[in-house]
Z-matrix of the N, CA and C atoms (Angstrom, degrees):
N
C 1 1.451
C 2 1.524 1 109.44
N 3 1.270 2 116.07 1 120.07
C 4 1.466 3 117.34 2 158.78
C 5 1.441 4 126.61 3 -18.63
N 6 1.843 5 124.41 4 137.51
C 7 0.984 6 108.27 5 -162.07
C 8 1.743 7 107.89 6 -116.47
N 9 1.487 8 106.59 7 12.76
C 10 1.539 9 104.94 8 176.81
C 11 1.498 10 102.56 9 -145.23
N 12 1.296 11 117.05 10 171.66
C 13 1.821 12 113.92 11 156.53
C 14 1.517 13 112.23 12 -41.85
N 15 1.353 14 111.63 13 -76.32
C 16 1.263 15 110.86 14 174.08
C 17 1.410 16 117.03 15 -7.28
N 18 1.959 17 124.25 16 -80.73
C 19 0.960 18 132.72 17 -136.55
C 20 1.908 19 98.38 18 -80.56
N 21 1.204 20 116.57 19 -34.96
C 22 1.612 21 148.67 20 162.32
C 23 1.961 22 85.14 21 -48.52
N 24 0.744 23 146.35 22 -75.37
C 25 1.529 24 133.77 23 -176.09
C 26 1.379 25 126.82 24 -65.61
N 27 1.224 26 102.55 25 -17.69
C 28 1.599 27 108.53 26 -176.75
C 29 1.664 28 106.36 27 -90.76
N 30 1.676 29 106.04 28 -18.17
C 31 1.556 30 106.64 29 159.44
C 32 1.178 31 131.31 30 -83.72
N 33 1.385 32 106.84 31 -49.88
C 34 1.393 33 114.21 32 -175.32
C 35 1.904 34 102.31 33 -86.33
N 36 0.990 35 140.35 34 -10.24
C 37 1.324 36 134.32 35 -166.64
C 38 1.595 37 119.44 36 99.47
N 39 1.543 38 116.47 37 169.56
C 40 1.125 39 117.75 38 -172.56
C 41 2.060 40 103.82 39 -139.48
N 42 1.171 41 106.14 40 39.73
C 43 1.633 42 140.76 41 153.40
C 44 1.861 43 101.03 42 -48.25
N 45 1.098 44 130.95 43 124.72
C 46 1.334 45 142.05 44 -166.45
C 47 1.635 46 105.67 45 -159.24
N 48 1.389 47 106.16 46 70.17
C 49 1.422 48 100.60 47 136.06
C 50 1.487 49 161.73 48 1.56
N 51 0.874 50 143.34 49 54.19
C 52 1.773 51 140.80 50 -134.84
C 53 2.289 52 107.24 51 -127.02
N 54 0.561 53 89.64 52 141.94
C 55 1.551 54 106.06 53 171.02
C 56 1.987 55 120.51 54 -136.11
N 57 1.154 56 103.49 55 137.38
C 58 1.786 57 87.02 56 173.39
C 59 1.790 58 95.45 57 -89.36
N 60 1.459 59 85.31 58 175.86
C 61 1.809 60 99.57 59 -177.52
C 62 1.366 61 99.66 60 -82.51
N 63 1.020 62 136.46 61 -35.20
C 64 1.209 63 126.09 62 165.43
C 65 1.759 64 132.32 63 -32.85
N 66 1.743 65 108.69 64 -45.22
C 67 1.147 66 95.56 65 170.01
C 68 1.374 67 126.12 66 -84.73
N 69 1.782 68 108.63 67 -168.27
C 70 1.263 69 100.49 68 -163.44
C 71 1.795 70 118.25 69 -93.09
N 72 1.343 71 110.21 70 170.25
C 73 1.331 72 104.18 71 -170.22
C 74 1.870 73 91.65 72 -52.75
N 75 1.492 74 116.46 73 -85.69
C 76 1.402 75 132.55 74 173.23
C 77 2.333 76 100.47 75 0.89
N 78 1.268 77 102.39 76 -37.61
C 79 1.370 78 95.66 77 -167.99
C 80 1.715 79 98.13 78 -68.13
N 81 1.576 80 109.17 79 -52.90
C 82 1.337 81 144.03 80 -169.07
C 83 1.556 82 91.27 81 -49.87
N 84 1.149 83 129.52 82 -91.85
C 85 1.212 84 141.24 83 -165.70
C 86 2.147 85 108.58 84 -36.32
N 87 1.644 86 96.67 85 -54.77
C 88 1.847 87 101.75 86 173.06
C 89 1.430 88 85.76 87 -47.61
N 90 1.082 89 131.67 88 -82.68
C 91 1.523 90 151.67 89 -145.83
C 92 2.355 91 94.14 90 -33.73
N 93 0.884 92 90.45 91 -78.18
C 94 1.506 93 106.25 92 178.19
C 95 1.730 94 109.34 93 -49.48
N 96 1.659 95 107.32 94 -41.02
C 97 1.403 96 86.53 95 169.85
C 98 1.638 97 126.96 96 -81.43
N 99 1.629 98 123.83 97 -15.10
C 100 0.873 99 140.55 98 166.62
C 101 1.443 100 106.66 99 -54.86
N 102 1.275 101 138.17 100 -51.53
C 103 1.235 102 140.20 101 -146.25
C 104 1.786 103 101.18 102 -107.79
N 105 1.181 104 118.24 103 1.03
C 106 1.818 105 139.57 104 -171.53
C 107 1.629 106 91.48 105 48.76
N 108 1.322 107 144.64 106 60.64
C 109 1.313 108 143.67 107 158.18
C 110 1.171 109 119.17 108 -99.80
N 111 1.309 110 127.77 109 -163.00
C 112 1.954 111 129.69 110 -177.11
C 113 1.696 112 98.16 111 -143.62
N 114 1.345 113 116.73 112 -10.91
C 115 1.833 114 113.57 113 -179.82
C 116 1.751 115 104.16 114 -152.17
N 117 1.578 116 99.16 115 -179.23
C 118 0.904 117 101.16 116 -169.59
C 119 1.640 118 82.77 117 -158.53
N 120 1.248 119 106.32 118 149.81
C 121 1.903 120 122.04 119 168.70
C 122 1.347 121 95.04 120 -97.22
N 123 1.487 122 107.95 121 120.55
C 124 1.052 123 122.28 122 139.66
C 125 1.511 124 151.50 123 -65.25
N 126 1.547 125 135.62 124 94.91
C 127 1.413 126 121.96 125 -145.32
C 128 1.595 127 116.10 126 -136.80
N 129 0.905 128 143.75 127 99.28
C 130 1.149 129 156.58 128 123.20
C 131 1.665 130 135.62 129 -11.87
N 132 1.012 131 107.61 130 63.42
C 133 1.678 132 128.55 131 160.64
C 134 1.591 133 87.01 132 100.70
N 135 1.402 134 102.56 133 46.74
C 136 1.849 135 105.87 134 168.87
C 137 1.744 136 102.76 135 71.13
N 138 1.159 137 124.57 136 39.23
C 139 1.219 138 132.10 137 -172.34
C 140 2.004 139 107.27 138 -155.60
N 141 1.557 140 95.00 139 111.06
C 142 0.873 141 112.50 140 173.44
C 143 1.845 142 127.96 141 -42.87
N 144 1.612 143 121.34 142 107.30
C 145 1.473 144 104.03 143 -173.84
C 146 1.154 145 113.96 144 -133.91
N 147 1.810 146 117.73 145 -4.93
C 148 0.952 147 119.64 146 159.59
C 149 1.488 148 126.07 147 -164.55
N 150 1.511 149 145.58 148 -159.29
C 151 1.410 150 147.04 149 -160.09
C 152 1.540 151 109.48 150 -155.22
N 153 1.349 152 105.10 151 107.66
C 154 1.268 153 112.83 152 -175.31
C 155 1.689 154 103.89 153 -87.56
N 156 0.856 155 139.64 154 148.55
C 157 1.718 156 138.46 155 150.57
C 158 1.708 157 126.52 156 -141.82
N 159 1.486 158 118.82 157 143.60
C 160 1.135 159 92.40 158 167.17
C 161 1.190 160 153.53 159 -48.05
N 162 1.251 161 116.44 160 -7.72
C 163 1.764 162 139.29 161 -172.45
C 164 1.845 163 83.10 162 -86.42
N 165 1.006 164 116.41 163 -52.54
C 166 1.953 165 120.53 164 -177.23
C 167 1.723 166 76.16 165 -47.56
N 168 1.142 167 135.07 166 -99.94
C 169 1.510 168 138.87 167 -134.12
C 170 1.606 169 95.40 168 -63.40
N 171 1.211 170 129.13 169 -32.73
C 172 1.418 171 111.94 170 -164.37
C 173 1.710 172 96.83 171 -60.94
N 174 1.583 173 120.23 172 -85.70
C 175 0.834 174 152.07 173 157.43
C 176 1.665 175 108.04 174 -4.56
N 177 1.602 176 118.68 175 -67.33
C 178 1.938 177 110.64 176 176.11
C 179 0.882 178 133.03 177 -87.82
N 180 1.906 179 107.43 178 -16.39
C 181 1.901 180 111.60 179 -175.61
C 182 2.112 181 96.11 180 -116.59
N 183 1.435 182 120.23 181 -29.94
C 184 1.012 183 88.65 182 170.33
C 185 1.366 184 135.03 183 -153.31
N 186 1.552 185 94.63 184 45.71
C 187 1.633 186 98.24 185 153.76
C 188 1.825 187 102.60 186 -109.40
N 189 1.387 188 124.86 187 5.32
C 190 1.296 189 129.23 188 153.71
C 191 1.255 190 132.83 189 -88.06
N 192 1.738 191 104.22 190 8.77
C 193 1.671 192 107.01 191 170.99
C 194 1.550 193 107.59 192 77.52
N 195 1.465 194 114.42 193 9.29
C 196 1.735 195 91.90 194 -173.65
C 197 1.421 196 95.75 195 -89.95
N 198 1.629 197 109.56 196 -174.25
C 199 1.117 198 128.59 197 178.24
C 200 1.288 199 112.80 198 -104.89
N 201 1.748 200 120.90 199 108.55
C 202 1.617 201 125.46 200 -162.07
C 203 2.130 202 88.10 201 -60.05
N 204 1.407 203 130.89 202 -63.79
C 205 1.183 204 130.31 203 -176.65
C 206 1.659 205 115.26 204 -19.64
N 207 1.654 206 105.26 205 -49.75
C 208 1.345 207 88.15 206 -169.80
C 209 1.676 208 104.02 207 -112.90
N 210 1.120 209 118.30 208 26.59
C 211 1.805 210 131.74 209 -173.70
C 212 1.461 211 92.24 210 -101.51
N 213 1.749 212 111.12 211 130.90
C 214 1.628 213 115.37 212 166.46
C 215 1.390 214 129.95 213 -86.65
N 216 1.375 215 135.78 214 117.84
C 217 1.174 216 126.85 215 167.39
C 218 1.646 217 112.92 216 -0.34
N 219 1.909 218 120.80 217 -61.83
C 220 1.287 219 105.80 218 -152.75
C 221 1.316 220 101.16 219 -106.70
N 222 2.348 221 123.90 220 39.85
C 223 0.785 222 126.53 221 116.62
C 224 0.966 223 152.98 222 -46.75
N 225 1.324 224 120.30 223 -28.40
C 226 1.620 225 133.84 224 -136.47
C 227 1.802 226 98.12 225 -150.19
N 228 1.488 227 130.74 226 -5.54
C 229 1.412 228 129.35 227 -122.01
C 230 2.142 229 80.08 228 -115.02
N 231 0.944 230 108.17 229 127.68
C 232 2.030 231 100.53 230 156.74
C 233 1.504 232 109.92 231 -57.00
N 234 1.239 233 99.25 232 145.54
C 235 1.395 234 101.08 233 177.62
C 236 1.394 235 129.39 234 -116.41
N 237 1.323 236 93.95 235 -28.65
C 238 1.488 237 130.73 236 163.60
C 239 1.430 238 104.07 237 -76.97
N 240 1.634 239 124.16 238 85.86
C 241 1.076 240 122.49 239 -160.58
C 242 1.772 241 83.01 240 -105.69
N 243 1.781 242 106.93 241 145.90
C 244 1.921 243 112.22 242 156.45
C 245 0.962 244 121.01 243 -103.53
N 246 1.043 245 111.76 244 128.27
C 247 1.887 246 117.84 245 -149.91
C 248 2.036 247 83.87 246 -112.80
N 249 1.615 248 113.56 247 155.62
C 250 1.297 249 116.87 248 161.68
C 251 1.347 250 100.36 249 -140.32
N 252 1.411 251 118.86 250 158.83
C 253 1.765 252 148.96 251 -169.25
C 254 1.454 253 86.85 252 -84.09
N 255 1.244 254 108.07 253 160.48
C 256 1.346 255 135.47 254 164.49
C 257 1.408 256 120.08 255 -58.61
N 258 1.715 257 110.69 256 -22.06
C 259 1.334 258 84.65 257 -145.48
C 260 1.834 259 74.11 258 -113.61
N 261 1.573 260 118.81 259 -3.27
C 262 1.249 261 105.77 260 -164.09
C 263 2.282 262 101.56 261 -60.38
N 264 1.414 263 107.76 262 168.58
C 265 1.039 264 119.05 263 -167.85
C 266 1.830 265 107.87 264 -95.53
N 267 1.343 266 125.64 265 172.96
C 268 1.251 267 123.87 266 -137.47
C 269 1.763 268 76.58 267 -89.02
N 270 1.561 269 111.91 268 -26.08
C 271 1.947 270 105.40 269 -155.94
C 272 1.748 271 93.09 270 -92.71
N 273 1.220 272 114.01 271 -21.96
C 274 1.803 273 105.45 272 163.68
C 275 1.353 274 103.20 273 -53.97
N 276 1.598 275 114.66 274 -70.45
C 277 1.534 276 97.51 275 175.56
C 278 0.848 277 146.71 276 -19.55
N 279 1.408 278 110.06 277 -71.41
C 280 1.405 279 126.57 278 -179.14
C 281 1.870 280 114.00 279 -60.57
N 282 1.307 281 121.02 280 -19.04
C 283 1.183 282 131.72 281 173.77
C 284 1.440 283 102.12 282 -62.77
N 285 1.261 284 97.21 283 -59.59
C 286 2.094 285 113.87 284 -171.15
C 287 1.212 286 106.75 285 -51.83
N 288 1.390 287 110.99 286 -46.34
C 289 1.584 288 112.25 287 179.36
C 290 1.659 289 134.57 288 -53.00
N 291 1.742 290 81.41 289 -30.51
C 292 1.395 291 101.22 290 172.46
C 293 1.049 292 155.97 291 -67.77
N 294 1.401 293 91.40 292 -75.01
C 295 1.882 294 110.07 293 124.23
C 296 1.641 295 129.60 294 -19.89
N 297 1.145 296 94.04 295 -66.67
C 298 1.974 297 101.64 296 -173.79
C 299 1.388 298 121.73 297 -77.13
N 300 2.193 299 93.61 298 -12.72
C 301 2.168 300 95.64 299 172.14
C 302 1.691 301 100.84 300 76.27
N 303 1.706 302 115.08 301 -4.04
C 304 1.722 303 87.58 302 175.47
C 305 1.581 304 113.93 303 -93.72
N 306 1.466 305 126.62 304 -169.97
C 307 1.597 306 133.11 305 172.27
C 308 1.472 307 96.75 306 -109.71
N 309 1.264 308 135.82 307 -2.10
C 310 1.470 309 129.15 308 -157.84
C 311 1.165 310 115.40 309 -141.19
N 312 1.158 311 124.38 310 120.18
C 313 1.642 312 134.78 311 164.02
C 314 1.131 313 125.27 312 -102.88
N 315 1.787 314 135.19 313 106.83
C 316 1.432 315 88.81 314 -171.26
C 317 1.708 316 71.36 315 -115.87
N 318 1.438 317 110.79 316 -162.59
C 319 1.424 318 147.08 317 -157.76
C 320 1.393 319 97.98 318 -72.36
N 321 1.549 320 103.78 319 134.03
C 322 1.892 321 98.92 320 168.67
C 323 1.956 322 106.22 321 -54.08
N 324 0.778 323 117.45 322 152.50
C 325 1.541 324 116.49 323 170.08
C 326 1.517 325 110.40 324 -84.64
């Protein structure tokens, strides 16, 4: 197994996903199933501001009855995104993850 982010991207790819907060969850959600993923970075003038995931939509648009069509991405979106370095190692990760309760790391910007 790979022993940093880095080496973890240079296998699996460096494919990045993105949505603005502006659109709608319903866009977000096609978007992720189109692409077979679970998130999406949310970004704003090419600047990282937030983290969409399906656990975000299960949990705010529909075990609360809303309607994903008319609900916005930077309703529902983390904002407080945890970003990791390239060079951090696979067991930092997995520490951060732990600690912080998220499924997602993406890249400092």
């Amino acid at each position: 197994m790979a022993g940093t982010v880095r080496q973890i991207l240079e296998q699996k790819g460096q494919n990045v996903w993105s949505i603005s907060s502006a659109e709608t969850v319903a866009a977000a959600i096609k978007l992720m199933a189109d692409k077979d993923i679970g998130s999406l970075a949310v970004l704003e003038d090419g600047n990282l501001v937030g983290i969409i995931t399906e656990r975000h939509y299960a949990r705010n648009v529909f075990l609360k009855g809303r309607a994903s069509p008319q609900t916005l991405v930077g309703d529902i979106m983390e904002r407080e995104v945890v970003c990791v370095q390239l060079n951090q190692s696979v067991e930092e990760c997995m520490a951060i993850m732990s600690e912080r309760r998220v499924r997602h790391l993406p890249g400092d910007p």
